[in-house]
Every structure is written in structure tokens, then in C-alpha cells.
DRENDO-1510 file (C-alpha; in Angstrom, 1 decimal, always signed):
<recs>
REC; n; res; u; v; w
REC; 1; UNK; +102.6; +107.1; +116.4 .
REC; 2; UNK; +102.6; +104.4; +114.0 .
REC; 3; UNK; +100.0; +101.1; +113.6 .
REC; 4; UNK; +101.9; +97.8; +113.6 .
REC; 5; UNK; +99.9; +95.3; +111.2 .
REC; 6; UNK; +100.0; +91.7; +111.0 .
REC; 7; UNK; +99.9; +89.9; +107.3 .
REC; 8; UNK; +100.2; +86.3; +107.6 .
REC; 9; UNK; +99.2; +83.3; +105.1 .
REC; 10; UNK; +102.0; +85.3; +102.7 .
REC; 11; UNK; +102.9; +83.3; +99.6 .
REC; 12; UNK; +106.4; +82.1; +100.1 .
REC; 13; UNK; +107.3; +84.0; +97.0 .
REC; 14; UNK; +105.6; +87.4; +98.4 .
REC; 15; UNK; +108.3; +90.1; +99.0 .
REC; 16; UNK; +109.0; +93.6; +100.9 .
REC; 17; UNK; +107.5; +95.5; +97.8 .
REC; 18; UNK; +105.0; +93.6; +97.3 .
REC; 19; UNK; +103.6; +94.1; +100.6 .
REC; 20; UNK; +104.5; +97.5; +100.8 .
REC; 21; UNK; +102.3; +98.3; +96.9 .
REC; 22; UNK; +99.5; +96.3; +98.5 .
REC; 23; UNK; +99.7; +98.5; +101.3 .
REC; 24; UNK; +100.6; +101.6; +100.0 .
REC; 25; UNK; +96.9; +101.9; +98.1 .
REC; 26; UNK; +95.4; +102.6; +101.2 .
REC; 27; UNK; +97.9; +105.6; +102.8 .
REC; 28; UNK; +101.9; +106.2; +103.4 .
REC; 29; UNK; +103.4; +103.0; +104.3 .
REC; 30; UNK; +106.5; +103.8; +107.1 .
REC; 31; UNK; +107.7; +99.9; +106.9 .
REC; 32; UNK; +106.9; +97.1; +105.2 .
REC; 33; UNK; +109.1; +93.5; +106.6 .
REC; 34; UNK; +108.5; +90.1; +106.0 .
REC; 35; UNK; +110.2; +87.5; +108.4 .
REC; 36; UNK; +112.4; +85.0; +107.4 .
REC; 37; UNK; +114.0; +82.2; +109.0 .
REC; 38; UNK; +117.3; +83.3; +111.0 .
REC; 39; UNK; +119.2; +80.0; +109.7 .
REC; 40; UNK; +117.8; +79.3; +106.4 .
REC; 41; UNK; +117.1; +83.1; +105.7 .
REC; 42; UNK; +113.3; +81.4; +103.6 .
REC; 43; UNK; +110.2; +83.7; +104.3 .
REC; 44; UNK; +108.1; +82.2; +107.3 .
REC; 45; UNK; +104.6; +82.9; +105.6 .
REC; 46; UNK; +103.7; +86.4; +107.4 .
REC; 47; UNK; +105.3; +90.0; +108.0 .
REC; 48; UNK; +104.6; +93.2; +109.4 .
REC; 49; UNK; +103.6; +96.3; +108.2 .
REC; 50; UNK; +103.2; +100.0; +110.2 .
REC; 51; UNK; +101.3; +102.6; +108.9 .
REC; 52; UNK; +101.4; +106.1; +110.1 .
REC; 53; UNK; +97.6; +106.5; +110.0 .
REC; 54; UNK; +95.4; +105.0; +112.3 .
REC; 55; UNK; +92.1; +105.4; +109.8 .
REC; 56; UNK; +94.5; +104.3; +106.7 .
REC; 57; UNK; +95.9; +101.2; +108.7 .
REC; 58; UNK; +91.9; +100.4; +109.2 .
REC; 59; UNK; +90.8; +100.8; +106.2 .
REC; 60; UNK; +93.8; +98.5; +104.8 .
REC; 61; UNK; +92.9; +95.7; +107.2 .
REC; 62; UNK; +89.3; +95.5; +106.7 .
REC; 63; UNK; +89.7; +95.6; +102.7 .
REC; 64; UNK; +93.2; +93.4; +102.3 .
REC; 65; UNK; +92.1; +90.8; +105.3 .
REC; 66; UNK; +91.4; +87.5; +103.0 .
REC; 67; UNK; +92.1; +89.1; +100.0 .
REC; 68; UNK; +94.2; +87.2; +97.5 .
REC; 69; UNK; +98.0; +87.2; +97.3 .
REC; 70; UNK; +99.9; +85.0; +95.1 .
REC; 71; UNK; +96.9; +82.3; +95.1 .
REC; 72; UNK; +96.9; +82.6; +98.9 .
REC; 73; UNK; +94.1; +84.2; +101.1 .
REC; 74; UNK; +96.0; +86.8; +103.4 .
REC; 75; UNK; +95.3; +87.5; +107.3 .
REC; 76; UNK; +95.4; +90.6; +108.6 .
REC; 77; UNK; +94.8; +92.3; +111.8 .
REC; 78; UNK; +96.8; +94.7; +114.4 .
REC; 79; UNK; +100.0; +92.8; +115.7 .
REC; 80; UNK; +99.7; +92.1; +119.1 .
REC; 81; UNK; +102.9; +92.9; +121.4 .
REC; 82; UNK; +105.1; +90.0; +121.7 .
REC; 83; UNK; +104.1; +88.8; +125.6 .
</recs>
């Protein structure tokens, strides 16, 4: 079972790697996606990554939450369903 992660406040300029490297320090990353707008196909500013660990996807929210990315401070928390 994988952890769904939220990672918002992303520096427009952030990309799939990048997310996946920062990521990737704390255990196996199984996808890393930022989202983009459908029309304009520009990065909306957060993503999701899931991790495969449940103690890795904890330990990688409590240290990268407000951490610096590209000059931005970047939130992070377990994604919610979509209601």
C-alpha cells in the first residue's frame, strides 16, 4: 500500500525530478507528479508524491514540510481524498 503526499507552495520552475531527488533521500519513491494546468499545460504550484513506506513517507514530511525549494517554503502533508 502506498502513502499519497501532498507538496504544495512548488516553485513554478520545480519539476518531476526534482521532487522525486527531494523525496528520494528519505526511502523508494513509487511516483513523483506535479500538476499542471489542463489548457495552458504551466505547473499549478503543488504535486503529489506516493511512497511505498509508511515510516519513510513520515519521516519525509516532517523533515521536507517548510523546507526551502527554489526560494519557496514547501507544504507538505498526507493528500487527503478528493471528496
Amino acid at each position: 500500500m502506498t502513502v499519497q503526499i501532498y507538496v504544495g507552495n512548488l516553485p513554478f520552475s520545480a519539476t518531476e525530478g526534482d521532487l522525486r531527488s527531494a523525496f528520494e533521500k528519505f526511502g523508494a519513491v513509487s511516483s513523483a507528479k506535479i500538476v499542471t494546468d489542463r489548457d495552458t499545460g504551466r505547473a499549478k504550484g503543488f504535486g503529489f508524491v506516493e511512497m511505498a513506506d509508511q515510516a519513510a513517507a513520515e519521516k519525509a514530511i516532517s523533515s521536507l514540510d517548510g523546507a526551502d525549494m527554489g526560494g519557496r517554503n514547501i507544504k507538505v502533508n498526507i493528500a487527503r481524498p478528493k471528496k
